[in-house]
C-alpha positions in Angstrom: -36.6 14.9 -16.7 -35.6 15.4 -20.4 -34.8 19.1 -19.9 -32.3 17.7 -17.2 -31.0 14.9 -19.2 -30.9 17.2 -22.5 -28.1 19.3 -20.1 -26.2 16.3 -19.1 -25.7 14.8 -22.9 -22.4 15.9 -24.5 -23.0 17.3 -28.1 -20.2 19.2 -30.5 -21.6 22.6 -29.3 -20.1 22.3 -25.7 -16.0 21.5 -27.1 -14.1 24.5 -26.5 -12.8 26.4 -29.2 -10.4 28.7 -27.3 -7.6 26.9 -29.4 -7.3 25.4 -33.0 -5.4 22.1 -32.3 -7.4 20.9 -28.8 -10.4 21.8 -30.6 -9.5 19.3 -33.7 -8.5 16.8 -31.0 -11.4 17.3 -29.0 -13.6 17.0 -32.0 -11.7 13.7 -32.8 -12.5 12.3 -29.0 -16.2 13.5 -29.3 -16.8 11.8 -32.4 -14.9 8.3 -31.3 -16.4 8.6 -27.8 -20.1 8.8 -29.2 -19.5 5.8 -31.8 -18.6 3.7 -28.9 -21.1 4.9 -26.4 -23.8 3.7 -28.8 -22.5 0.7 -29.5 -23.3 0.2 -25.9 -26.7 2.7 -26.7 -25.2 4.4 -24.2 -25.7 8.6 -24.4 -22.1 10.4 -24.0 -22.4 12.8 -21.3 -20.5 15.9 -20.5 -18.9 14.3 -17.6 -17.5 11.6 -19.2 -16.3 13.9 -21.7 -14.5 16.0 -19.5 -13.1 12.6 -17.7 -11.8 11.0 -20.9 -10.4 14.2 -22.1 -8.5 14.4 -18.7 -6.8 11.6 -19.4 -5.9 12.8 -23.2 -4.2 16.0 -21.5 -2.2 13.7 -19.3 -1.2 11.3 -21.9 -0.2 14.0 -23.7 1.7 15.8 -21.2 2.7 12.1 -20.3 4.5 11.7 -23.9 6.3 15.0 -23.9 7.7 13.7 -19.9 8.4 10.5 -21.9 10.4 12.4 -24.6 12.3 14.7 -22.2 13.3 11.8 -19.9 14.3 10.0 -22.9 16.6 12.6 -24.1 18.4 13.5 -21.2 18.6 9.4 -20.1 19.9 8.4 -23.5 22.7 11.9 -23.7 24.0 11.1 -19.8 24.0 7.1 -21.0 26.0 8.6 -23.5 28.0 10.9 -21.7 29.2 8.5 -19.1 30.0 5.6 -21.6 32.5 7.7 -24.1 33.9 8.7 -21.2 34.3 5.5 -19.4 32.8 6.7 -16.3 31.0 4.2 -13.7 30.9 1.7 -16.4 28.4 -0.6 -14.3 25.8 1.7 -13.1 25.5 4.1 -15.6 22.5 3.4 -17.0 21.5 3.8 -13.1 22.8 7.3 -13.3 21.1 8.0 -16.2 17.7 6.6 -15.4 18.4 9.0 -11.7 18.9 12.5 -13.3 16.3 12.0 -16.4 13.7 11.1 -13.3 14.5 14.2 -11.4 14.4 16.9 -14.3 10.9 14.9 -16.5 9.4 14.6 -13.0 9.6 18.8 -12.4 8.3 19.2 -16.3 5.7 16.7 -15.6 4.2 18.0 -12.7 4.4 21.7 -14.0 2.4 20.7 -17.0 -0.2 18.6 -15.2 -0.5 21.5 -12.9 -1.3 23.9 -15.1 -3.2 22.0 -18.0 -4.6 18.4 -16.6 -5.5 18.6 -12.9 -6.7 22.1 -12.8 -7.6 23.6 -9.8 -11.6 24.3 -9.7 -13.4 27.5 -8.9 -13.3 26.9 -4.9 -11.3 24.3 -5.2 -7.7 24.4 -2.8 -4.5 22.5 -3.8 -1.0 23.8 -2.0 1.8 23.4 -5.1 4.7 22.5 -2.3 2.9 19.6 -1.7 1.6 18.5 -4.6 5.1 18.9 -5.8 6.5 16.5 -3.0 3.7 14.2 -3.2 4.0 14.1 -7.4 7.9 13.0 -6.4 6.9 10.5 -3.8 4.5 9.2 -6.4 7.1 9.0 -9.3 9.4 7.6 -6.9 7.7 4.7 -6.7 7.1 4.3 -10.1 9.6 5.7 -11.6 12.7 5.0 -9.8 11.8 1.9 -7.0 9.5 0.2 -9.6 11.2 1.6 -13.2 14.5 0.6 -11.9 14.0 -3.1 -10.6 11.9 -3.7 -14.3 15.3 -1.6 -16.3 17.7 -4.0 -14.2 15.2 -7.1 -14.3 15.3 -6.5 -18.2 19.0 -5.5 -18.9 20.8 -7.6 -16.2 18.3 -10.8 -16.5 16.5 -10.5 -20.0 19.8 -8.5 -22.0 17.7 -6.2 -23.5 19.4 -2.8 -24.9 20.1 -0.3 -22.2 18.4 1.8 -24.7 15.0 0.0 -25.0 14.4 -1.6 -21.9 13.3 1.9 -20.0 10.6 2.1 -23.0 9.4 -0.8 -22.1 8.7 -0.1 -18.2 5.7 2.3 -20.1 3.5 -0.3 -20.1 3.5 -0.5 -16.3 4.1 2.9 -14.9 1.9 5.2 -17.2 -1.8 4.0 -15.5 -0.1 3.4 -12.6 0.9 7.5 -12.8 -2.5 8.3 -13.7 -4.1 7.2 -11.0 -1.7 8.0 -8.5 -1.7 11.6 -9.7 -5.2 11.7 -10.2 -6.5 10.8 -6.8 -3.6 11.2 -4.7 -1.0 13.8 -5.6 -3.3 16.5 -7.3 -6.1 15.9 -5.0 -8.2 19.2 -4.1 -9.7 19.9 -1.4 -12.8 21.6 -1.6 -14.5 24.1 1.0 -15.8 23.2 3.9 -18.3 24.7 6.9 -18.1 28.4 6.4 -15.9 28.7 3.3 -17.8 26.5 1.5 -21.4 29.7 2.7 -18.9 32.7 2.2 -17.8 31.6 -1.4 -21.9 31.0 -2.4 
């Protein structure tokens, strides 16, 4: 039993040190996760390692989305004001176009670096795509726009800060959507899962 358990615990040893920067940041999350983990004298194990430091690569990826969208809402808010167009829904416009360009970055990164497709592990990008829109739709755009109208219209908060605000609410909601619905892979079944063993 302690041979098994030995495996399971999460020391310094098992942090990747492919690259400088993730490595100092992983470092940083091993050495927090353990102080709280016994507070609780609880053992950190590699699982919930790997499961924290999941959600590190997507709030990462998460604040570059954040960024981008930011940019590109703030210049088209721009844009459209100094030039008078669609005075009363340009914020609207705005909050539209930065969704469908920090929506294509997002799901590129958290393809490639946070919801990484396993060794026998099967995930279709076309639909993952579609599904990563559908999810952002909701959050992003049904649920983002009612909160940026809800705080500009009834609360007259800045067009500027009220779609920082909406964070609050749509980053977990993301994750989880992400997590267990639009990155979900499927993993072999019947014969695949003999002929790949």
């Amino acid at each position: 039993m302690n041979i098994f358990r030995s495996r399971m615990i999460m020391t310094k040893a098992d942090i990747n040190k492919d690259n400088k920067i993730w490595y100092l940041i992983s470092l940083i999350c091993f050495y927090i996760l353990r102080f709280f983990f016994g507070l609780f004298h609880k053992e950190l194990t590699k699982k919930s390692f790997d499961a924290f430091m999941q959600f590190v690569k997507f709030g990462i990826v998460g604040l570059s989305n954040t960024i981008l969208s930011y940019l590109i809402y703030a210049g088209v808010l721009y844009l459209f004001e100094n030039n008078g167009w669609l005075p009363k829904y340009d914020y609207l416009v705005a909050s539209v176009l930065a969704f469908i360009l920090s929506v294509l970055w997002s799901f590129f990164w958290n393809s490639r670096k946070v919801f990484v497709v396993e060794e026998g592990e099967k995930r279709a990008w076309f639909p993952a795509l579609i599904k990563t829109y559908v999810a952002y739709s909701f959050t992003g755009l049904f649920l983002g726009n009612v909160l940026l109208i809800m705080w500009v219209k009834g609360f007259h908060i800045s067009k500027y800060i009220a779609p920082l605000i909406n964070l609050v609410v749509t980053i977990p909601i993301n994750f989880v959507i992400n997590k267990f619905w639009a990155f979900k892979t499927k993993k072999p079944t019947g014969k695949n899962a003999q002929n790949q063993n």
